[in-house]
C-alpha positions as CSV (number, residue, x, y, z in Angstrom):
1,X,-23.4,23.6,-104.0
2,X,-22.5,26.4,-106.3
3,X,-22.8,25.3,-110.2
4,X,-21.8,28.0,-113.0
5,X,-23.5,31.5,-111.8
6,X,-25.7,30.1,-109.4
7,X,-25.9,28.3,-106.0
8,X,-28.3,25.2,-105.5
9,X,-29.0,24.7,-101.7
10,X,-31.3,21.8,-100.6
11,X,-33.7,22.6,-97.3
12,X,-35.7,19.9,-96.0
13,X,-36.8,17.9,-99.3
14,X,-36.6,21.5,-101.4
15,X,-33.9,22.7,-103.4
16,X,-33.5,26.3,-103.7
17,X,-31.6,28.7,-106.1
18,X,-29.7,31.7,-106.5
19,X,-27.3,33.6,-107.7
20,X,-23.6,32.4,-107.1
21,X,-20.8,35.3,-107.0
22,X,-17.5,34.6,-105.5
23,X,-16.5,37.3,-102.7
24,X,-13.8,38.1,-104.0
25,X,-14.8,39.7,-107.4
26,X,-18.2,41.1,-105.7
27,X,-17.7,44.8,-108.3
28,X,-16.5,43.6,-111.0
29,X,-19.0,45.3,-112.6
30,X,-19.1,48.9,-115.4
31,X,-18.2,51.8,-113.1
32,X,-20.8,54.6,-114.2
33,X,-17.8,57.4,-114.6
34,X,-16.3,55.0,-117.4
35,X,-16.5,56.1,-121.0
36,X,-19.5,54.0,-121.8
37,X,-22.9,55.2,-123.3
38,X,-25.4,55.5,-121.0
39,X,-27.8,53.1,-122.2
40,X,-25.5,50.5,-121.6
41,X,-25.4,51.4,-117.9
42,X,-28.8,51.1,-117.7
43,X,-29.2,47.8,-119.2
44,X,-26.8,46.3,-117.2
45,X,-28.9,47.1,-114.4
46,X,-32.0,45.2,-116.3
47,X,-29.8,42.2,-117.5
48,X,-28.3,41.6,-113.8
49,X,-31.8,42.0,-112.8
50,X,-33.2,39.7,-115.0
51,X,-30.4,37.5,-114.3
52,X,-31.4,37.6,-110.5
53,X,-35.1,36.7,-111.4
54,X,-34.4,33.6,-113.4
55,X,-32.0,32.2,-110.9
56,X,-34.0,32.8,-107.3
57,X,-36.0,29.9,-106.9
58,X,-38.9,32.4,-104.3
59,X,-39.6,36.1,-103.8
60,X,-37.3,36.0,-101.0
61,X,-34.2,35.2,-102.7
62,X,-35.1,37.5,-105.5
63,X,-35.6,40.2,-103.1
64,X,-32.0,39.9,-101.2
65,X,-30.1,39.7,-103.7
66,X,-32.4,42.9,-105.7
67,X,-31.1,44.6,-102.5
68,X,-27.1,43.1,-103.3
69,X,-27.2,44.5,-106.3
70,X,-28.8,48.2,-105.2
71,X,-25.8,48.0,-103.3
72,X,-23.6,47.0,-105.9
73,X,-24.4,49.4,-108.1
74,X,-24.6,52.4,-105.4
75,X,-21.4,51.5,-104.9
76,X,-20.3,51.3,-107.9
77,X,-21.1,55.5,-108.3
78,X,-24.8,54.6,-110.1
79,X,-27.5,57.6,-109.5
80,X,-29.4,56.8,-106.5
81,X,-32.8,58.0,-109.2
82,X,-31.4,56.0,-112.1
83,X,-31.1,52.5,-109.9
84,X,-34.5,53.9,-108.5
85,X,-36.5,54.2,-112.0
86,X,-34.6,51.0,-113.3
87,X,-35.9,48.4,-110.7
88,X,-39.0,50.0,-110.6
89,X,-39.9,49.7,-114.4
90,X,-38.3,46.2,-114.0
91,X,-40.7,44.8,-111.1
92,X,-43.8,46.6,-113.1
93,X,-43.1,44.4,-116.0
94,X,-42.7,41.2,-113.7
95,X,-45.9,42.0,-112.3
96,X,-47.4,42.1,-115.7
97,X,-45.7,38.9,-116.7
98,X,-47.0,37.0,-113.9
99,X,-50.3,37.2,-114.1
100,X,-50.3,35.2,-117.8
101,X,-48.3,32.7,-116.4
102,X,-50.1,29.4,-115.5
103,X,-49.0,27.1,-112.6
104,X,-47.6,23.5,-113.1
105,X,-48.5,20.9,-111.2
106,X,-46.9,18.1,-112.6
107,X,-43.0,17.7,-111.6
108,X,-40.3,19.4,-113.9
109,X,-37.6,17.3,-115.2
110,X,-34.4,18.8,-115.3
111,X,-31.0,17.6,-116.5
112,X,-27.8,19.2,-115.5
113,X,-24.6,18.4,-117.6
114,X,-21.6,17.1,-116.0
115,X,-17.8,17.4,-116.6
116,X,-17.2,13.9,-115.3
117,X,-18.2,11.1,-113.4
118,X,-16.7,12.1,-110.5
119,X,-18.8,15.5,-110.5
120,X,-21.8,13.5,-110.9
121,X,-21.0,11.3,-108.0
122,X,-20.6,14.2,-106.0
123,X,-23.5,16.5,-106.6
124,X,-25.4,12.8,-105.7
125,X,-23.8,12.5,-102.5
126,X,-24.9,16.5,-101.7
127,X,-28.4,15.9,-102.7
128,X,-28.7,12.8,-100.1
């Protein structure tokens, strides 16, 4: 059930997520040969990183779609050493970052805004 940037798929009684991108606009991404400073290359590597992290509900999800967007970005003309250094300064800091963080046991509340009714009624029959 894709939602805006990012999929929610229910196995067993879990709900998982990830990111959503339609197939059909998979590069649509900064080519490195355009006329762009550099830095900004390189933090749109961190920011669809980041946005990868926050999505993927487990490691596993975070780590496929890491590897999408090597490819992505390899094939978007990105040096091989600047994707490299990137993602490695990237899952250092995560590392860093999760050993402060403390685990919930109680449930999480969350409420997802609807256009209409009729979206509603359908994201309830999904979740059945």
């Amino acid at each position: 059930m894709p939602f805006v940037g990012m999929v929610i798929t229910k196995t067993d009684n879990h709900l998982n997520t990830s990111v959503y991108r339609k197939k059909t606009n998979k590069w649509l991404l900064l080519h490195y040969q355009s006329h762009v400073d550099n830095r900004y290359k390189g933090s749109l590597i961190r920011t669809m990183l980041d946005h990868a992290k926050r999505l993927s509900s487990s490691p596993d999800l975070f780590s496929k779609e890491s590897y999408d967007l090597r490819k992505i970005f390899l094939k978007l003309k990105y040096p091989v050493k600047l994707i490299g250094s990137i993602f490695k300064i990237f899952n250092a800091s995560q590392d860093q970052d999760q050993s402060c963080i403390e685990p919930i046991d109680s449930p999480v509340l969350i409420t997802l805004p609807f256009k209409d009714q009729k979206s509603a009624i359908s994201v309830s029959v999904v979740l059945k």
